[in-house]
C-alpha positions as CSV (number, residue, x, y, z in Angstrom):
1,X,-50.3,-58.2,17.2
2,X,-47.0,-57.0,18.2
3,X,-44.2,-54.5,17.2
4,X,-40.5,-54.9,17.7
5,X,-37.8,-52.3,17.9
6,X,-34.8,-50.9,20.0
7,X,-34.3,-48.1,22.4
8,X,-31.2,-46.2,21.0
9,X,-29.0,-43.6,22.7
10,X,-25.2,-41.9,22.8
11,X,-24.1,-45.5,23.3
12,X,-25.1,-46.7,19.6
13,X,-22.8,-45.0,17.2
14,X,-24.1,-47.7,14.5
15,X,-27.6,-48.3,13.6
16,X,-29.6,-50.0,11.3
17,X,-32.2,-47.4,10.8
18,X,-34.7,-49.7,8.5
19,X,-34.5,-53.1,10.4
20,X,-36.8,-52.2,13.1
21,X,-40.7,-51.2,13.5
22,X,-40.2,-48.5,16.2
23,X,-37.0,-46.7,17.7
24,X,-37.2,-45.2,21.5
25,X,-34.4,-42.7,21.1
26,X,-32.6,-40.8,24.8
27,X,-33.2,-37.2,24.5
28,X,-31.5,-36.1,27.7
29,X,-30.6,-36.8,31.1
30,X,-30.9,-34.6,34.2
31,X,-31.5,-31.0,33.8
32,X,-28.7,-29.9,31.4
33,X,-27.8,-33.1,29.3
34,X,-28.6,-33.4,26.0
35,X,-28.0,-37.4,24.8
36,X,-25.2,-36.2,21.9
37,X,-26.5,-39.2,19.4
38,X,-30.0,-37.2,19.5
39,X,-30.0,-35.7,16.5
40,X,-28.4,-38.0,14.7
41,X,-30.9,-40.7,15.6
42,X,-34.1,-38.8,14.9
43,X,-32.4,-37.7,11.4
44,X,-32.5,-41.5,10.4
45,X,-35.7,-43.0,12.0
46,X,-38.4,-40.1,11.4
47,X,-40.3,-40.2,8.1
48,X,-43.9,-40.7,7.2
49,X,-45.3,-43.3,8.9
50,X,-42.1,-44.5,10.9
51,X,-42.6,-45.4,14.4
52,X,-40.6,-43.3,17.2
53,X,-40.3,-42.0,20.3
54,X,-38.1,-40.1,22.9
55,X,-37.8,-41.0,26.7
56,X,-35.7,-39.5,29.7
57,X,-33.2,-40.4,32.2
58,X,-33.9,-39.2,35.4
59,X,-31.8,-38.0,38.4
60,X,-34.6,-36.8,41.2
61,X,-31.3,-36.7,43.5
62,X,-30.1,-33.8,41.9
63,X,-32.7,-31.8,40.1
64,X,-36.4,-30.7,40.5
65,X,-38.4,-33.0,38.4
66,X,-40.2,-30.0,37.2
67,X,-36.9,-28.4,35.7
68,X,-36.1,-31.7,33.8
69,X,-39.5,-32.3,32.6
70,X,-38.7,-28.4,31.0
71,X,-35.5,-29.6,29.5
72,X,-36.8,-32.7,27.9
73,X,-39.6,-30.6,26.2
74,X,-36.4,-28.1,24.9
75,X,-35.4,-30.8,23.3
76,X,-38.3,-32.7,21.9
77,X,-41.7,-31.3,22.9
78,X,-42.1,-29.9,19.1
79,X,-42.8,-33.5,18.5
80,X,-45.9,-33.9,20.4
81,X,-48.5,-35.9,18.6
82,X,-46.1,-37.7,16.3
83,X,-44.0,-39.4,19.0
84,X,-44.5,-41.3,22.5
85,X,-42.7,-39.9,25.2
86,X,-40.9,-42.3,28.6
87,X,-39.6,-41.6,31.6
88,X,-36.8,-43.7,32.7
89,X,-36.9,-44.7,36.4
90,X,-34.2,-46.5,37.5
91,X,-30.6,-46.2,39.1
92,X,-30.7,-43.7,42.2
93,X,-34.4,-42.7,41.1
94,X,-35.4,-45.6,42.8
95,X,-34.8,-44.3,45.8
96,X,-38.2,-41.3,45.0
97,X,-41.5,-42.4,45.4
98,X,-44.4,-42.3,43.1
99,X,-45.2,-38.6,43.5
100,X,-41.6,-37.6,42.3
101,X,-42.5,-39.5,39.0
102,X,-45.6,-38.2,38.6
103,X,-44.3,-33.9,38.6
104,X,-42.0,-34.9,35.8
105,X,-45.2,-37.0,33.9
106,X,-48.1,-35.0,34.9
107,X,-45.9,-31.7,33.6
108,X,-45.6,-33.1,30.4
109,X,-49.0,-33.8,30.0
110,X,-50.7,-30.8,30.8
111,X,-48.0,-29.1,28.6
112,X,-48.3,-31.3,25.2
113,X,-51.6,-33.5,25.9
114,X,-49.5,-36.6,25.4
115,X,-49.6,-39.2,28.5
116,X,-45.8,-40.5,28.5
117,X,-45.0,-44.3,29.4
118,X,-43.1,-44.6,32.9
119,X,-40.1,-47.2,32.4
120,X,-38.6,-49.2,35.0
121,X,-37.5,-53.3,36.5
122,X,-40.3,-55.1,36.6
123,X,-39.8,-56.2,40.0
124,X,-40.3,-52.5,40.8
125,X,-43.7,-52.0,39.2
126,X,-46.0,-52.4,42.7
127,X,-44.2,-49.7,44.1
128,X,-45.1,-47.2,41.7
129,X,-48.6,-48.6,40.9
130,X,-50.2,-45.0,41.9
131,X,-49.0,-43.5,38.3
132,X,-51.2,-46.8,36.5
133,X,-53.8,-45.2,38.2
134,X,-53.5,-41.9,37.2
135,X,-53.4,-43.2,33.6
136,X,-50.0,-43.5,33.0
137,X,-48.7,-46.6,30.8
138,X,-45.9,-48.8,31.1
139,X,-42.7,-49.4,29.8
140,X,-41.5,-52.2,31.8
141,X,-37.8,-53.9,32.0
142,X,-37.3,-58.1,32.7
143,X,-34.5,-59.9,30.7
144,X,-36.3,-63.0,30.3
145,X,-38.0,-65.5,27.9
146,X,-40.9,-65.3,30.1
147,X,-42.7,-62.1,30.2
148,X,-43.3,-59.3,33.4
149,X,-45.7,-59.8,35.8
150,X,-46.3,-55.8,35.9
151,X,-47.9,-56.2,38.8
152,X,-50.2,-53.0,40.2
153,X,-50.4,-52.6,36.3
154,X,-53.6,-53.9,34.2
155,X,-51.1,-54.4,31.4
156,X,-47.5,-52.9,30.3
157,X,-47.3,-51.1,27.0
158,X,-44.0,-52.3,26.2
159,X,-41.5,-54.6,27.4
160,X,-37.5,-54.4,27.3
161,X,-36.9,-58.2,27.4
162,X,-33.3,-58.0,26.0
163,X,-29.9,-55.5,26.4
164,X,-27.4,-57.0,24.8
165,X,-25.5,-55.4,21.9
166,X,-28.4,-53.4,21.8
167,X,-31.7,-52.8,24.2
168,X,-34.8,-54.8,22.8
169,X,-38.3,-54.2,23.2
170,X,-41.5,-55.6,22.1
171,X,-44.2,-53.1,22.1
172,X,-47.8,-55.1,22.5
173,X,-50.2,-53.8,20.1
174,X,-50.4,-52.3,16.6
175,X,-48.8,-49.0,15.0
176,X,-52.4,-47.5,15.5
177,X,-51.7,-48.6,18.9
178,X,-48.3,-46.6,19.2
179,X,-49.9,-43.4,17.7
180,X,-52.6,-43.3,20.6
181,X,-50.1,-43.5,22.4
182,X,-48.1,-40.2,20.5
183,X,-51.6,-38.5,20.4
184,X,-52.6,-35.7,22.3
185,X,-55.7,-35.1,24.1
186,X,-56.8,-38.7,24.2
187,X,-58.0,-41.4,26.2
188,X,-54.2,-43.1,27.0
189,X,-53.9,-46.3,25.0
190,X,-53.2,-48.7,27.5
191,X,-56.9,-48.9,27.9
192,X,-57.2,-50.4,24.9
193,X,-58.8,-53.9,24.2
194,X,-55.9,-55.2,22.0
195,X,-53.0,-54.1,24.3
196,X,-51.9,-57.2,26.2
197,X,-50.0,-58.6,28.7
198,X,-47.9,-61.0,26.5
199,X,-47.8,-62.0,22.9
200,X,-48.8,-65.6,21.7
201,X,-47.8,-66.8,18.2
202,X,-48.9,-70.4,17.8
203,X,-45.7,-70.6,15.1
204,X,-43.4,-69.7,17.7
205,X,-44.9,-72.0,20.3
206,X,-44.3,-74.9,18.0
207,X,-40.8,-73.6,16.8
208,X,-40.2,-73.3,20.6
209,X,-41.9,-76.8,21.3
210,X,-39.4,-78.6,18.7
211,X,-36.4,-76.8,19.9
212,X,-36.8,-78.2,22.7
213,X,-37.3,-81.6,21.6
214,X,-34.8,-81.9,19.2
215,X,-31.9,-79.7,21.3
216,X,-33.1,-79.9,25.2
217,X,-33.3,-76.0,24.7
218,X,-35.0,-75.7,28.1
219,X,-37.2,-72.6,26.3
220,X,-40.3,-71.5,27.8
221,X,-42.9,-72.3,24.8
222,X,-44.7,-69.0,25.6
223,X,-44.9,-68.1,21.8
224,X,-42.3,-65.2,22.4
225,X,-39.9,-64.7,20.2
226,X,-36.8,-63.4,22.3
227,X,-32.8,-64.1,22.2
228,X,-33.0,-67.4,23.8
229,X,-35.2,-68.4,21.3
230,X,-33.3,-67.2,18.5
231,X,-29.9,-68.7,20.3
232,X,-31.2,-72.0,19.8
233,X,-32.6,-71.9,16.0
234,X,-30.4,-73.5,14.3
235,X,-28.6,-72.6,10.4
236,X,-30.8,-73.7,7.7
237,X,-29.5,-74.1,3.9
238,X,-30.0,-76.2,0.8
239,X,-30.7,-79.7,1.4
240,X,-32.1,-78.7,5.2
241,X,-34.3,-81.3,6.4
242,X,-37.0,-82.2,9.6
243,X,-39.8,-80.5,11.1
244,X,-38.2,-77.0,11.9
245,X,-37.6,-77.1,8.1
246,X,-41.1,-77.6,7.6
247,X,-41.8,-74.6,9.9
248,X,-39.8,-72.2,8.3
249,X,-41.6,-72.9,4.4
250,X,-45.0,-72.4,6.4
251,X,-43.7,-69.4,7.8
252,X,-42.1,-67.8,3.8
253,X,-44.9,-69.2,1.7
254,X,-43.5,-72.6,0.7
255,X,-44.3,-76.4,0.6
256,X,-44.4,-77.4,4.2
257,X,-42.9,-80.6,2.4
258,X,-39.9,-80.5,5.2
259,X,-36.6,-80.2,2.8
260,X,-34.9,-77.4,2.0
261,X,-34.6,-77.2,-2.0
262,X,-34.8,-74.9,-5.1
263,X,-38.7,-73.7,-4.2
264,X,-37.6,-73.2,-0.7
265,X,-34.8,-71.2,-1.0
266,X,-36.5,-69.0,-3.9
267,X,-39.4,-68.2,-1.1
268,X,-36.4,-67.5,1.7
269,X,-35.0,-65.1,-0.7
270,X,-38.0,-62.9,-1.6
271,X,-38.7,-62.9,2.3
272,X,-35.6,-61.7,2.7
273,X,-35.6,-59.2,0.0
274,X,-38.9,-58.0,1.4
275,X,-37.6,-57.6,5.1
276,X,-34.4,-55.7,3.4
277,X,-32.1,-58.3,4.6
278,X,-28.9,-59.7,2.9
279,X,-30.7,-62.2,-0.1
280,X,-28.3,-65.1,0.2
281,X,-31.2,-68.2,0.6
282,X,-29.6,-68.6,4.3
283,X,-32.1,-69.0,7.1
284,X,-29.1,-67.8,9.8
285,X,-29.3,-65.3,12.7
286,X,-30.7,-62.4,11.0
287,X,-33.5,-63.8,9.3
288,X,-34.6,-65.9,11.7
289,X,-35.1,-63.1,13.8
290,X,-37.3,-61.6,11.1
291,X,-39.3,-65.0,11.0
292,X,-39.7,-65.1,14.4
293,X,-41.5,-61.3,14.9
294,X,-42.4,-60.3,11.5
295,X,-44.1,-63.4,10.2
296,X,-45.0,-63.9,6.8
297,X,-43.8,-61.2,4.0
């Protein structure tokens, strides 16, 4: 099982707060900067049983990681328990070591008893391998159909595959999952049996597989669903015909009978009603992206 969302900050004025099954939200920066889209995310994502979480920028070259870990808790440490927590490692952090991370993670910890992830490249993740020991999980960044190695990590929690007009992630495992994750005092979930390293839907490896045949797409068939899969799916409407036709009715509830009529569209729009999409009977970019990591209604 997998969950996919978006990581939102000051940079998204505009967002779909319903479309997605977890939001990452900034809550600061530094020592003294307070993400100013912060509250206005967190007003439309949080609710019972919505997925969420708050992560950090740091800047180790200016502040003590102690002092932003402080800030970050201002902002957001009432939430401990409900949400997961990240620190984002990149851009001149990259120049601090393991043990600069870990002040910033460790303080959080022992103040809320929630283990936060620790975001950063993928081709970064054996230099920082001593926090995966220390129990730390891993947010980890590779735009790519194919998914991170994580290397000096058993597994990654999440993975940012995508930052285009907005930053994707697929998070690997189930929204029990996430909230061991947001819980406090427990064992940290990246232990867990079910988290993986990848995701492997044997719908999207044969989507993948005929996209390939009938368009020389080149895709990795990996059975992940990510934007060069969905580039290459093609419009599908009334009178729609051949085998990706066929894959879409086995994927809404219809007659895999490979064309697109009345029964088929009546099964597209109730999927799409369910998923809260626009209910127009058009398999296009939005709802194949639903088909592709929601499955079935």
């Amino acid at each position: 099982m997998a969950l996919y969302g978006v990581d939102i900050s000051s940079y998204q004025t505009h967002v779909d707060y319903n479309l997605w099954s977890f939001y990452m939200i900034k809550a600061s920066e530094g020592r003294t900067l307070k993400d100013k889209m912060l509250d206005i995310h967190y007003n439309g994502v949080h609710g019972e049983d919505r997925l969420f979480g708050f992560y950090h920028y740091a800047h180790p070259e200016n502040n003590a990681m102690i002092d932003e870990a402080k800030f970050f808790l201002d902002l957001v440490g009432r939430h401990a328990g409900h949400a997961v927590y990240a620190l984002d490692w990149e851009g001149k952090a990259l120049r601090y070591g393991p043990d600069t991370a870990l002040k910033w993670l460790n303080y959080v910890y022992m103040e809320t008893g929630v283990r936060p992830l620790f975001y950063c490249s993928d081709s970064r993740t054996a230099q920082y391998a001593k926090i995966a020991k220390q129990n730390f999980g891993l947010w980890v960044a590779k735009y790519s159909s194919r998914g991170p190695a994580h290397i000096g990590w058993p597994i990654c929690a999440m993975w940012q595959y995508s930052a285009r007009d907005l930053d994707y992630d697929v998070f690997f495992g189930e929204p029990y999952t996430w909230k061991r994750y947001a819980a406090q005092g427990s064992l940290n979930a990246w232990t867990l049996p079910e988290a993986s390293a990848g995701v492997h839907d044997p719908w999207v490896v044969a989507l993948q597989k005929e996209l390939n045949i009938q368009y020389k797409a080149g895709l990795a068939v990996d059975g992940i669903p990510g934007p060069k899969t969905l580039a290459w799916c093609p419009m599908l409407t009334r009178r729609s015909r051949g085998r990706i036709t066929r894959l879409v009715q086995s994927r809404v509830g219809a007659a895999p009978d490979g064309f697109f009529g009345d029964k088929t569209e009546a099964a597209v729009r109730h999927f799409q009603g369910v998923k809260n999409l626009a209910v127009d009977g058009i398999v296009g970019r939005q709802t194949w992206w639903a088909l592709l990591t929601h499955g079935r209604p």
